[in-house]
C-alpha positions as CSV (number, residue, x, y, z in Angstrom):
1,X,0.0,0.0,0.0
2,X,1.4,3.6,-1.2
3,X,1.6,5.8,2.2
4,X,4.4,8.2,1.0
5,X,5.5,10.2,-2.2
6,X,9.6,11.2,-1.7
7,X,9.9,13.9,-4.6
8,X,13.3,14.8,-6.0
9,X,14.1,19.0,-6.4
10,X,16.0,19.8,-9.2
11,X,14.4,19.2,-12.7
12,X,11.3,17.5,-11.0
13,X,9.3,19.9,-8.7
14,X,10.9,23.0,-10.2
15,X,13.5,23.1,-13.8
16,X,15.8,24.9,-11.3
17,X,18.9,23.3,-13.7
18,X,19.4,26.7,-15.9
19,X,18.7,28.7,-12.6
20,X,21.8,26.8,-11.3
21,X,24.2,27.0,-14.4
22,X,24.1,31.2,-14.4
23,X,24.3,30.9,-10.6
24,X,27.7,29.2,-11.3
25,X,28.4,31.3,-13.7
26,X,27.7,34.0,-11.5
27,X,29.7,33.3,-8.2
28,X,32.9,32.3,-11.0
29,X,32.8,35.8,-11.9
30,X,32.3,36.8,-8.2
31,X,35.1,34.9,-7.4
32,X,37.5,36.5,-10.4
33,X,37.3,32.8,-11.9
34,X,37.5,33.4,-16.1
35,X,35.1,30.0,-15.8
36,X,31.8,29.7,-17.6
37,X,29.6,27.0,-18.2
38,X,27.5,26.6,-21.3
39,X,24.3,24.6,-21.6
40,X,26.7,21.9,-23.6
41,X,29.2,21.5,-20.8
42,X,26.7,22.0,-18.1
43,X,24.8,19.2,-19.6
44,X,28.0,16.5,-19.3
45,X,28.8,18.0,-16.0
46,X,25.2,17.3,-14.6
47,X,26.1,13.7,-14.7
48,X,28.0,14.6,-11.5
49,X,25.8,14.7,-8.5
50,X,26.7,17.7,-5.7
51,X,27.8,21.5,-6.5
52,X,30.8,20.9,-4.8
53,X,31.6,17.8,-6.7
54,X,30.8,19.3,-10.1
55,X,32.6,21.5,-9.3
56,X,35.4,19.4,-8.3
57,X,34.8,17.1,-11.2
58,X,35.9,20.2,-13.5
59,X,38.4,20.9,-12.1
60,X,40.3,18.2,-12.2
61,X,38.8,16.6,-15.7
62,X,38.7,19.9,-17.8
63,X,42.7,21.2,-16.7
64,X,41.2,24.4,-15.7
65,X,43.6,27.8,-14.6
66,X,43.2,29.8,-11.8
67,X,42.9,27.1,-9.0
68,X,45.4,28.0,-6.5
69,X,47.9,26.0,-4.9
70,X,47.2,24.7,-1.2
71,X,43.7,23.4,0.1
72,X,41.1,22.8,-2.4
73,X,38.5,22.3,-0.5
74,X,38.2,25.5,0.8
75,X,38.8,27.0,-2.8
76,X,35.7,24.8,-3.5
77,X,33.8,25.7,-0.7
78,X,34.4,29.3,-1.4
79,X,33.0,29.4,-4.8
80,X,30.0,27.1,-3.8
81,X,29.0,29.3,-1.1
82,X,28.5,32.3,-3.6
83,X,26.9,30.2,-6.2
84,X,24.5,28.9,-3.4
85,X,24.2,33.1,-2.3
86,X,23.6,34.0,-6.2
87,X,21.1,30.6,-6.7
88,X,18.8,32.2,-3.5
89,X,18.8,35.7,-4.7
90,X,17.6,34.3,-8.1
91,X,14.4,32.1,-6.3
92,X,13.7,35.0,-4.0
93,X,13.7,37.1,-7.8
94,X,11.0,34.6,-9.2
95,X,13.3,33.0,-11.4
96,X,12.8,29.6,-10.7
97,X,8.9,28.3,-10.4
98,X,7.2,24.6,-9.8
99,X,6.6,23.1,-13.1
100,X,3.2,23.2,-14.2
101,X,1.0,20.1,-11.8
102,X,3.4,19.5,-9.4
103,X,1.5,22.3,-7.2
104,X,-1.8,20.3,-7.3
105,X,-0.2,16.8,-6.8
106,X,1.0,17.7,-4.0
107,X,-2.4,19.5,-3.0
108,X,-4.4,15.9,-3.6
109,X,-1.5,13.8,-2.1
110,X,-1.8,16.0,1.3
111,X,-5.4,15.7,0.9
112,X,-5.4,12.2,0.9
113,X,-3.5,11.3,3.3
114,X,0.2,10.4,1.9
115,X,2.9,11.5,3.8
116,X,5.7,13.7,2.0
117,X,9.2,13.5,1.4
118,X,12.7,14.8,-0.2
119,X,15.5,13.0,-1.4
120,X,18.1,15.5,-3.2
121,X,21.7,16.3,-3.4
122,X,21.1,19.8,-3.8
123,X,21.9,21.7,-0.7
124,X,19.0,22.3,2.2
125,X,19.6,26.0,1.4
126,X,18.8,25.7,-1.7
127,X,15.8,23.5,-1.0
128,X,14.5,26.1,1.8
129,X,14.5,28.8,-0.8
130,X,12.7,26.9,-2.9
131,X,9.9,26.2,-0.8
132,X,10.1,29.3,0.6
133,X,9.1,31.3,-2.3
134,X,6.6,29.0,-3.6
135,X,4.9,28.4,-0.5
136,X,5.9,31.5,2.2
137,X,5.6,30.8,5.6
138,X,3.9,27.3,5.6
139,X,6.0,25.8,3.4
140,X,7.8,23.6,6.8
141,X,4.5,21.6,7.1
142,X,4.2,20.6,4.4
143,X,7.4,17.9,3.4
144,X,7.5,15.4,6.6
145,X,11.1,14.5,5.9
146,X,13.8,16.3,3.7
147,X,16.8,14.9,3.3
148,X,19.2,17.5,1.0
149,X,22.9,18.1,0.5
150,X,25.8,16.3,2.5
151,X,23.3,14.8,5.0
152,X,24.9,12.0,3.2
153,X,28.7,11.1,1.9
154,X,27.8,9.2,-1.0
155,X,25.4,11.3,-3.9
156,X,23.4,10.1,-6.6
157,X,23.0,7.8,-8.7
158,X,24.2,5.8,-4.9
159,X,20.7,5.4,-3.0
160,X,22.1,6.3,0.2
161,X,19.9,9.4,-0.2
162,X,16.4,7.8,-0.4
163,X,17.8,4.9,2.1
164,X,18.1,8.3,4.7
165,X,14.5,9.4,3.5
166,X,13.0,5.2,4.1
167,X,15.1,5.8,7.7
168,X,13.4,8.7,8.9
169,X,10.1,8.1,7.2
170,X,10.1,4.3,9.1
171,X,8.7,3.4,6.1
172,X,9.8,0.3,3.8
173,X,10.5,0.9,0.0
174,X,7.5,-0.8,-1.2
175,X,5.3,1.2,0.8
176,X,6.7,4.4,-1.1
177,X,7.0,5.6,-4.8
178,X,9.6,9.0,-5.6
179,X,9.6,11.0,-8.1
180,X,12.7,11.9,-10.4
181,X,13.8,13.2,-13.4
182,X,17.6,12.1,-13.7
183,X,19.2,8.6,-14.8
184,X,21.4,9.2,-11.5
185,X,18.2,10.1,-9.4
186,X,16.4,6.5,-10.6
187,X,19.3,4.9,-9.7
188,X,19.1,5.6,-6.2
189,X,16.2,5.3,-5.7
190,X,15.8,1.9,-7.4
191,X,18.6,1.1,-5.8
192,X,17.0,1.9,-2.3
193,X,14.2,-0.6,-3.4
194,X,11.8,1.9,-4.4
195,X,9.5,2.1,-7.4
196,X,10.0,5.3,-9.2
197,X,8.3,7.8,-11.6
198,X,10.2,9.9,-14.1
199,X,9.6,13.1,-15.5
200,X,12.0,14.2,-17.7
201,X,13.2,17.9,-17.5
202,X,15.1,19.7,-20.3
203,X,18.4,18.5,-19.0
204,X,17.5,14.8,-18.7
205,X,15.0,14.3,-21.8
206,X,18.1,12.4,-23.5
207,X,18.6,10.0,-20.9
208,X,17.8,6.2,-20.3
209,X,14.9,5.2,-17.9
210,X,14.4,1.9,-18.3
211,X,14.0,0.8,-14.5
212,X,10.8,3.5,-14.5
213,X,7.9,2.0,-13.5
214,X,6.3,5.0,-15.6
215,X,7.9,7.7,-17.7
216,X,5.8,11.2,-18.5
217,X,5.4,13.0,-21.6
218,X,4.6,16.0,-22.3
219,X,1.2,17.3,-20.7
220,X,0.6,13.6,-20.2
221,X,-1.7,13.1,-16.7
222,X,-0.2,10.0,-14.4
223,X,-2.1,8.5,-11.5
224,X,-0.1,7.6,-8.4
225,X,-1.4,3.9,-7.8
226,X,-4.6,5.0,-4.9
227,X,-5.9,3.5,-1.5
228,X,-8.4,0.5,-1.8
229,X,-10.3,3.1,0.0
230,X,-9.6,6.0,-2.5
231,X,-10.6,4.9,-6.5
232,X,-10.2,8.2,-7.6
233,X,-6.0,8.4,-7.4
234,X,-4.3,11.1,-7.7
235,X,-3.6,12.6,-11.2
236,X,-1.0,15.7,-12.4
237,X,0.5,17.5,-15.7
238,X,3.8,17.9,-16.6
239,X,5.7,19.3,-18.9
240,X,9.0,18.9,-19.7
């Protein structure tokens, strides 16, 4: 029986992706870095789960100049705090919105009864801005459990995320469904055991789903499998 939804953030509630490649952008040029990341690049380097570790990832696979000598963590940490400043700024701006029926799912699955969750690598900042401007004030009631940014070692596609999310939720994996968008995000969470939806975003449209239990198109409506006690399911839009 389906008692909770565990929703992934970037490129499923919201396509925050392009918000996130000119907030890099952004804190590189904050930072007096002569960086920038076109869609192209951005796209390969989204196969790396974590800010930090895309960032990371270009620096040592692309030969990049300007990384100084002596502790790179902290260089890294330095620029990912400013893009994670300029990325807020940009939500607070109304840059970044929920794509079109994830507002309403949401509505009928609280109505109903289903508990809610998060399972990202994105940074709880980032998710708390998020919620905040689409929701204000009441957005803390609303996700049960959110489990965001290092609250684990290993990232995506690794399911220690959603294996975090079953943990606090004291829920088994069959007795959950989460929503993604990513080959790396379907990974963990199949990996964790637990059947998941895709909805391709404009990052991801290219990628391989085949352990979906269901895969959106555009504008397509979905029902989440319903209660014995509730025929009518639950159904949403979206459009990638």
């Amino acid at each position: 029986m389906l008692k909770a939804i565990i929703f992934d953030v970037d490129g499923t509630l919201a396509e925050t992706e392009e918000v996130h490649r000119k907030a890099f952008n952004l804190a590189f040029k904050t930072c007096a870095l002569p960086w920038n990341w076109n869609r192209a690049l951005y796209q390969q380097l989204l196969q790396v789960a974590g800010g930090k570790e895309r960032i990371r990832y270009f620096i040592d696979q692309y030969d990049v100049e300007s990384v100084p000598v002596g502790n790179p963590d902290r260089f890294i940490h330095e620029i990912h705090r400013e893009k994670t400043a300029c990325y807020a700024r940009m939500v607070a701006n109304g840059e970044v919105v929920f794509r079109p029926g994830v507002r309403q799912l949401i509505s009928d699955a609280i109505e109903r009864g289903y508990r809610l969750a998060i399972a990202t690598t994105t940074s709880l900042t980032n998710v708390n801005a998020l919620l905040q401007s689409a929701y204000g004030s009441e957005y803390s009631g609303i996700f049960e459990v959110i489990c965001a940014g290092d609250a684990v070692t290993r990232k995506k596609p690794a399911p220690d995320i959603y294996l975090l999310a079953l943990e606090m939720l004291d829920l088994p994996a069959e007795d959950c469904l989460a929503i993604e968008d990513s080959r790396n995000g379907l990974l963990s969470s199949t990996r964790a055991g637990i059947a998941t939806v895709i909805t391709p975003s404009i990052y991801t449209s290219d990628q391989c789903f085949d352990e979906a239990v269901l895969i959106t198109e555009r504008g397509r409506t979905w029902q989440i499998p319903c209660r014995p006690k509730d025929r009518a399911g639950i159904g949403a839009k979206f459009h990638p």
